[in-house]
N, C-alpha and C positions, 0 to 999 in steps of 0.2 A: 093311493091316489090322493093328491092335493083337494083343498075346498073346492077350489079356484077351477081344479080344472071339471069336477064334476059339475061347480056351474056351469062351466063353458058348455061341457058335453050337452045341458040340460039346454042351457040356451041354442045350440047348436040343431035341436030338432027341427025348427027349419031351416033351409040353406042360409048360410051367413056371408060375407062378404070382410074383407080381411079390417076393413075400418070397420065395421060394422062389432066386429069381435074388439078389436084394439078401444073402442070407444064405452065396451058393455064392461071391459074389465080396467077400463080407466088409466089405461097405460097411453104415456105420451108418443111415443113411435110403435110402427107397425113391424120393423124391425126385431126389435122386443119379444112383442106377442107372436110373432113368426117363432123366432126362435126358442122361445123358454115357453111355447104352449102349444102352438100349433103343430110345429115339426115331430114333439114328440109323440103328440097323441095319434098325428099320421103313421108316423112309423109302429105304434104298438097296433092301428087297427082300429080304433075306436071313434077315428075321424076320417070323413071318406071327405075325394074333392068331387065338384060336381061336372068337373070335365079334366078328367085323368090324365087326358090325350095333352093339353094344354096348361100346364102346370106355371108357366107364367102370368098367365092370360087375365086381364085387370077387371075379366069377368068372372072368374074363378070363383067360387062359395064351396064351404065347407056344412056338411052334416053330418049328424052323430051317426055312426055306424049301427 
């Protein structure tokens, strides 16, 4: 595992919000941090979303598993 993403995980102990994450790891789009942080750590498990059901949804926040 990355620095980066165990910060993120670390930051992520409370719900986060997709700028919220994009702005903590200094990345210019959320695009980006979608792809090369968040997706993966979704998929291994280690990042839950806080409404499953709604996976677009611009309310969406992310915590560490």
């Amino acid at each position: 595992m990355l620095q980066d993403e165990k910060d993120l995980l670390n930051f992520c102990r409370v719900p986060r919000s997709r700028k919220e994450i994009k702005e903590h790891l200094g990345i210019s789009t959320v695009f980006y941090v979608m792809q090369h942080y968040v997706q993966p750590l979704l998929e291994s498990g280690e990042l839950k979303m806080t409404m499953p059901d709604k996976t677009k949804s611009r309310n969406q926040k992310y915590v560490s598993a």
